[in-house]
C-alpha positions in Angstrom: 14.7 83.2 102.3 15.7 84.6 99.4 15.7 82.7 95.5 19.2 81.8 95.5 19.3 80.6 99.2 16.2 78.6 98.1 17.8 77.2 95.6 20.9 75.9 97.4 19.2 74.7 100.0 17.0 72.5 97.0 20.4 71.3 96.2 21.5 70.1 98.8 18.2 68.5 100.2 18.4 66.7 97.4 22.0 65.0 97.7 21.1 64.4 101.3 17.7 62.9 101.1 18.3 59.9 98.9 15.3 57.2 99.4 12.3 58.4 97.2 8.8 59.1 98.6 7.7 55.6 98.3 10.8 53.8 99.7 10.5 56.3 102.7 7.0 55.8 103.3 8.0 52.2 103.3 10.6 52.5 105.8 8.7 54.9 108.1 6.0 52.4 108.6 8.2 49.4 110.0 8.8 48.7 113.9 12.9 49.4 113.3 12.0 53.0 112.0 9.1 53.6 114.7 11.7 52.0 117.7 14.6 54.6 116.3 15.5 57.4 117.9 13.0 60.0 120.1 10.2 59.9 117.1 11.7 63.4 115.9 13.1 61.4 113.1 10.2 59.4 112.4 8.1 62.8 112.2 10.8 64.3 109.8 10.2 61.3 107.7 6.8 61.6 107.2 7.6 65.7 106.7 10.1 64.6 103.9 7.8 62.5 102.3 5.1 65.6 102.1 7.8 68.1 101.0 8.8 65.2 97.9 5.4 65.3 96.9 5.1 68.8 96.2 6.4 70.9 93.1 9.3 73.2 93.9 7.0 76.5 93.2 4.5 75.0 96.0 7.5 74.6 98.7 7.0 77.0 102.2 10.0 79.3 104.0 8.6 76.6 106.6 9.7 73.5 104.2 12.9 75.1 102.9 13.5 75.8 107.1 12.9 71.6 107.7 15.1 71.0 104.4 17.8 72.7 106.0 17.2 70.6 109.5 17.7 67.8 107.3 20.5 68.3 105.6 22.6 69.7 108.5 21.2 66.2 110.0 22.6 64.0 107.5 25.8 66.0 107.2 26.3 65.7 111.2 25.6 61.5 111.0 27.4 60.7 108.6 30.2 62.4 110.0 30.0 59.8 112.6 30.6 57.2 110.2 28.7 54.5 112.1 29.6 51.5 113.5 32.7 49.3 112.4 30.4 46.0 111.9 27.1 45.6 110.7 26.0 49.0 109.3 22.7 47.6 107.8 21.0 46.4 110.9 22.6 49.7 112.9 20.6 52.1 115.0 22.9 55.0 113.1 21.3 53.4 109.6 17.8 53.1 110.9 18.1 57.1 112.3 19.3 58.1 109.2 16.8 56.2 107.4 14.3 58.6 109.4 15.7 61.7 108.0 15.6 60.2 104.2 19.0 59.1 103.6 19.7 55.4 103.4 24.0 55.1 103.8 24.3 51.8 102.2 22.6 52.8 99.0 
């Protein structure tokens, strides 16, 4: 990837992913995060949480290619616009939760 894709790509990853390391960490060890989804979420998490820890200069092609993942991710959910009633104990919250972004924050 080139600078300027790298950089857009930074961008967005960061609108997208908006629970910090710690609050992700957090959330990736309760049951409701481990009982979400396939576990492909749960392992992004935990990948999220590794790419937040590093300093942009340190990042891989490989992270910027999971960044991506995760924002097109985020993009498609919330798309959805979850359920009508009780967003906060939602399996759509919870799978989104996986991939870093919290939609009642």
């Amino acid at each position: 990837m080139a600078d300027a894709e790298h950089d857009q790509v930074w961008k967005e990853f960061s609108e997208a992913v908006n629970m910090t390391p710690f609050e992700l960490e957090k959330w990736l060890k309760t049951d409701e995060s481990k009982e979400s989804g396939t576990g492909v979420g749960h392992d992004s998490g935990e990948r999220i949480v590794a790419i937040k820890h590093k300093k942009k200069a340190e990042l891989t092609d490989d992270d910027y290619a999971h960044m991506k993942k995760v924002v097109g991710y985020v993009h498609r959910h919330l798309a959805q616009g979850g359920p009508d009633e009780d967003k906060a104990q939602s399996a759509w919250r919870y799978s989104l939760m996986n991939w870093g972004h919290d939609p009642l924050k």
